[in-house]
N, C-alpha and C positions, 0 to 999 in steps of 0.2 A: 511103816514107821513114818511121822510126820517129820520135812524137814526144820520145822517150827521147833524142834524139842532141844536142835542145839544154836540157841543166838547167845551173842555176846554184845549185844546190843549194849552203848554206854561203858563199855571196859573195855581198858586198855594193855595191849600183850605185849611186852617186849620177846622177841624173835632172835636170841646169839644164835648163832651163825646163819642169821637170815636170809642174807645173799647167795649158802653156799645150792648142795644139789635139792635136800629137800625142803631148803629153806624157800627157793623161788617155787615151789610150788603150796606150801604150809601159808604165808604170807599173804598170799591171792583168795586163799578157802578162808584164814581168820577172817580176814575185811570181809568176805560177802557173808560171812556170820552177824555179820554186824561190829564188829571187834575195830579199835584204831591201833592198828598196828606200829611199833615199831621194830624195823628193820636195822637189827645190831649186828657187825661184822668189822673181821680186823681189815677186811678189805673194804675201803670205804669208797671208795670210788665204784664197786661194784652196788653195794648198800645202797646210793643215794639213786643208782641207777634203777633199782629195782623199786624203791622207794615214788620216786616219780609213775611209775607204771600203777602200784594199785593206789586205788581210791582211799582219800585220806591216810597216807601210810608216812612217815618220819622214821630219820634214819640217824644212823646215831654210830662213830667208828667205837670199835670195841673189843680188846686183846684180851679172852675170857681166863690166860694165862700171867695175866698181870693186874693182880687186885686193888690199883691205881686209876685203871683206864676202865675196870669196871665199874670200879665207884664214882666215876666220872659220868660213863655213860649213864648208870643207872636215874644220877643227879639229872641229867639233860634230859634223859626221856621222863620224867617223876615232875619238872620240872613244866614242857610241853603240854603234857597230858594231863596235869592236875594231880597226878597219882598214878600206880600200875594196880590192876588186878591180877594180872599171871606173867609168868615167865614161862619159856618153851624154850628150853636147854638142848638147843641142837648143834651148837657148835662141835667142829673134829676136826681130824687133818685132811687135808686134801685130797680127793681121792679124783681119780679121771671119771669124765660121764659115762654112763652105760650107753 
């Protein structure tokens, strides 16, 4: 299978719980898709962290338990980006690294 078959070339992903365990790894494969990521997480200092690492990637804090702070992020990254094309619903609770 050609890796050509999955680009995101021109679209934009917002990423809840981007920062957390499979978020830092999902975030790095959208961008080399071609995808402009953003990187949404209630922890925001982790988000901007991961954010600076991939290429063109924006970060955006965001409490997916409070429908305030996600209508806000959504607005800031919609905003950034022009528009979204996908969401990728990874956000959960905290779990220890394997």
């Amino acid at each position: 299978m050609s890796g050509d078959r999955f680009r995101l070339d021109g679209k934009a992903v917002l990423v809840a719980g981007g920062a957390g365990i499979l978020g830092r790894a999902l975030c790095p494969a959208l961008a080399g898709a071609g995808a402009r990521v953003v990187v949404a997480d209630l922890d925001a200092e982790a988000a901007a962290a991961l954010a600076e690492t991939v290429p063109g990637a924006l970060w955006v804090a965001c409490d997916v338990a409070d429908p305030t702070s996600v209508t806000k992020a959504v607005g800031q990254a919609w905003e950034a980006t022009g528009g979204l094309d996908a969401l990728f619903n990874n956000a959960a609770t905290k779990t220890a690294d394997p």
